[in-house]
Structure formats: C-alpha cells, structure tokens
Backbone as a chain_set.jsonl record, in Angstrom:
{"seq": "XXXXXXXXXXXXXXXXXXXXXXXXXXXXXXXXXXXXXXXXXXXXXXXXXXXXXXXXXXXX", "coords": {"N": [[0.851, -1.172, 0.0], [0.649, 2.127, -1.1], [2.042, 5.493, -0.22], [-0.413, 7.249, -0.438], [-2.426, 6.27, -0.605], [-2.684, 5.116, 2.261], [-3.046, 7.71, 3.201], [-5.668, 8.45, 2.359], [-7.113, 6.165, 3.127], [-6.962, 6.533, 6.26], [-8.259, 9.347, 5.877], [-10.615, 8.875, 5.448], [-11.331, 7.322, 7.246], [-11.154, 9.099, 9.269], [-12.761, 11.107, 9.035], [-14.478, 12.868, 10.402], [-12.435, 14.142, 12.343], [-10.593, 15.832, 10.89], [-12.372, 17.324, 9.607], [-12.826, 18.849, 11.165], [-10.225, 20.205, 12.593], [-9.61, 20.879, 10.09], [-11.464, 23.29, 10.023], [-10.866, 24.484, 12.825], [-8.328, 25.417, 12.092], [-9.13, 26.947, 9.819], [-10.554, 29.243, 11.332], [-8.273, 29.769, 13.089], [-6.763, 31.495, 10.6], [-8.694, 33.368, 10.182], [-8.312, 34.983, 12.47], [-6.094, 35.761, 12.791], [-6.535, 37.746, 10.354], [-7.562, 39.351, 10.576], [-10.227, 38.363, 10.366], [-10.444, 39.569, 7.291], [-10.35, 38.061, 5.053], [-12.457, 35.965, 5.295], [-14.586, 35.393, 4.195], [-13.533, 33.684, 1.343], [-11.924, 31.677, 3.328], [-13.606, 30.559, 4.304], [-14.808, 29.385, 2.388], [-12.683, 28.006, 1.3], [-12.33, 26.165, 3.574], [-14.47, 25.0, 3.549], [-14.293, 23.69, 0.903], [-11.904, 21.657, 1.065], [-12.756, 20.424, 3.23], [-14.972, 18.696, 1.649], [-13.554, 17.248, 0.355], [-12.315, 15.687, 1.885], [-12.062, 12.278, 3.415], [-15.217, 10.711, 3.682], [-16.628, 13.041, 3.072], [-18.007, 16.592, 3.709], [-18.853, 16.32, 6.868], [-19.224, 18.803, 9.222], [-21.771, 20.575, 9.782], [-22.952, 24.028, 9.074]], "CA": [[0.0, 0.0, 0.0], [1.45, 3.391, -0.828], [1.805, 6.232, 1.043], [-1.311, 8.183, -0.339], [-3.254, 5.072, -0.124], [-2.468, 5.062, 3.671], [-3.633, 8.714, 3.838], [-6.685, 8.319, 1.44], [-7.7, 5.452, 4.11], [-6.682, 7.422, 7.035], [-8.763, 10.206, 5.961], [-11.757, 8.208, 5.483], [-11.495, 6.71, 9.031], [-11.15, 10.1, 10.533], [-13.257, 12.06, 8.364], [-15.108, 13.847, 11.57], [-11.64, 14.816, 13.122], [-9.6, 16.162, 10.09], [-12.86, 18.44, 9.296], [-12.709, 20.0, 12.811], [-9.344, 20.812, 12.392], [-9.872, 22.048, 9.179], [-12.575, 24.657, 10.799], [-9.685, 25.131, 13.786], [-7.431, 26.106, 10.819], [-9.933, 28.019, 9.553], [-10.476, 30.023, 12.171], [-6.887, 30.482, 12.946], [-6.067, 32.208, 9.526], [-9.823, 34.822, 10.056], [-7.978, 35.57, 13.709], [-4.673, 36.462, 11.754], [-6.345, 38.452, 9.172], [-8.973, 40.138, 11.397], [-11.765, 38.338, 9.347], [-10.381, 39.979, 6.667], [-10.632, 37.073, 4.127], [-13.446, 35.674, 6.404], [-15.464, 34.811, 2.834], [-12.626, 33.281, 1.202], [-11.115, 30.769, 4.078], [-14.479, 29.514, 4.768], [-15.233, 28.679, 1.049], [-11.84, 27.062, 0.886], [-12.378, 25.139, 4.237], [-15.507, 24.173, 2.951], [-13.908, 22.67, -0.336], [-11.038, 21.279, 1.525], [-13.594, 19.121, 3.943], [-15.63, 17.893, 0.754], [-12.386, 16.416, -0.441], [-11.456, 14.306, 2.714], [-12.874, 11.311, 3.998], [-16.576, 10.566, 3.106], [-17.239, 14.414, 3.026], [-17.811, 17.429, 5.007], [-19.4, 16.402, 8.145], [-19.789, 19.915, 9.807], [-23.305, 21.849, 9.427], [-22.718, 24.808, 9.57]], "C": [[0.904, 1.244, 0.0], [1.062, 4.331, 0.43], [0.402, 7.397, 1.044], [-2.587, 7.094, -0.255], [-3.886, 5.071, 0.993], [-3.378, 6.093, 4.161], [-5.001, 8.578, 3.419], [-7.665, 7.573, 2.781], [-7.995, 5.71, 5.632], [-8.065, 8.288, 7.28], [-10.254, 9.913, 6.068], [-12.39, 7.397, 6.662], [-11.677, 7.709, 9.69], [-11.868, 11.089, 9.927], [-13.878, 13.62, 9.051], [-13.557, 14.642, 12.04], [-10.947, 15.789, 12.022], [-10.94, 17.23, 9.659], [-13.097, 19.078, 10.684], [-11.648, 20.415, 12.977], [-8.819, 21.147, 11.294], [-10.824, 23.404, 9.566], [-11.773, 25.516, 11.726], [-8.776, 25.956, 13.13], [-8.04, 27.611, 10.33], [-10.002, 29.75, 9.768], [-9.433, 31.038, 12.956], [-6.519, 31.789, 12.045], [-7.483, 33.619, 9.516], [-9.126, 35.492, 11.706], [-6.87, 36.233, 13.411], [-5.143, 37.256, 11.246], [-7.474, 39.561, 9.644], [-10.22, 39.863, 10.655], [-11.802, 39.149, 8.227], [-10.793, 39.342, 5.531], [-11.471, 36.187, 4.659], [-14.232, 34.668, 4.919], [-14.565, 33.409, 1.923], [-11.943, 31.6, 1.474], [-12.436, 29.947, 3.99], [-14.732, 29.128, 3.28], [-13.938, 27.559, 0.697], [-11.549, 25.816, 2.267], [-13.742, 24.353, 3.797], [-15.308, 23.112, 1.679], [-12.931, 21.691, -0.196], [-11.638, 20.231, 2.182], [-14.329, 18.285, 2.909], [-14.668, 17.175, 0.423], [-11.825, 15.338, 0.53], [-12.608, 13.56, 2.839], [-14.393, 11.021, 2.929], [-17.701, 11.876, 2.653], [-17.473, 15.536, 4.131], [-19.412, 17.025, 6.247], [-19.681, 17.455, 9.184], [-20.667, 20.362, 8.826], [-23.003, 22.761, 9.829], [-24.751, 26.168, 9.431]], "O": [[1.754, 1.44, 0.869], [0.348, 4.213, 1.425], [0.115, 8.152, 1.973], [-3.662, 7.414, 0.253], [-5.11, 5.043, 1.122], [-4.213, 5.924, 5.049], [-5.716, 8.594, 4.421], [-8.625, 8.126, 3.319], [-8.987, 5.261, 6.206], [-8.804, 8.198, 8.261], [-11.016, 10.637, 6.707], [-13.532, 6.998, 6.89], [-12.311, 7.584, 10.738], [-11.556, 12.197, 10.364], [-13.851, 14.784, 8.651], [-13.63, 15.87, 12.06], [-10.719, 16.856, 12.593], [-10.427, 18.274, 9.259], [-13.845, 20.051, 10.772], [-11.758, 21.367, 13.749], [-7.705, 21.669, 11.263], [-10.51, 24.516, 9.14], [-11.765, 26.746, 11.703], [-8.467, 27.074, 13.539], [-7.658, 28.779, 10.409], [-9.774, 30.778, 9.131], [-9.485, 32.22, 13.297], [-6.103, 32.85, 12.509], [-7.272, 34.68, 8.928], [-9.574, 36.593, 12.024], [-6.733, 37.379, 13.84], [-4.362, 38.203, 11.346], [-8.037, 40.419, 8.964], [-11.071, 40.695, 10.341], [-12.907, 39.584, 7.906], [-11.631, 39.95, 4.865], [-10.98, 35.108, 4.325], [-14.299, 33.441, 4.844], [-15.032, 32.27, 1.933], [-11.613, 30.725, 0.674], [-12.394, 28.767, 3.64], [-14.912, 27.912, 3.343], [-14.088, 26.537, 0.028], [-10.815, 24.838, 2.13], [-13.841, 23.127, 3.78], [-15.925, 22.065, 1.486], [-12.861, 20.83, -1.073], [-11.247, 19.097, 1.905], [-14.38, 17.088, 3.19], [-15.094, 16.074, 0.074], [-11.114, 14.385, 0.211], [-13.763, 13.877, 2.552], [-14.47, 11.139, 1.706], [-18.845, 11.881, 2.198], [-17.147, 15.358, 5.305], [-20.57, 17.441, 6.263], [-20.4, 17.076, 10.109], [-20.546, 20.516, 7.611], [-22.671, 22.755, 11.014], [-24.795, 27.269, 9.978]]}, "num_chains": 1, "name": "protein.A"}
C-alpha cells in the first residue's frame, strides 16, 4: 500500500476529526487576518472538507 493510499484510508477513518481541524485552521487564519478574508477561508475550508474522507461532516 502506498503512502497516499495510507492517507486516502486514514482520511476516510477520521473524516469527523480532520474536518474540525480544518474549521480550527480556519479560524486560525480569520484571527490572523482580522476576518479579513473571512469569505474566502471559509469557502476554501468548505472545499477542503468535501475532499477528505466521506465528506464534510460539519453543518454549519
């Protein structure tokens, strides 16, 4: 099994945790920027969680 295999499978096991610290991330980079790019981060944490695991699991 390679190594994106590993993660691929990974990500799909942890799908709930890896989109909550995509949101943590998130949140990080609108506390940096004073919610400057506020529109932005969340559209690209939002496209970032569709892409792991089984999908984005936060409702927002």
């Amino acid at each position: 099994m390679s190594f994106l295999d590993k993660a691929k499978d990974f990500a799909d096991k942890h799908d709930e945790q890896i989109d909550q610290g995509l949101e943590k991330a998130g949140d990080q980079v609108d506390q940096r920027t004073g919610n400057k790019y506020s529109a932005q981060v969340d559209r690209g944490v939002d496209e970032a969680q569709k892409r792991t695991g089984a999908g984005d699991t936060q409702q927002q």
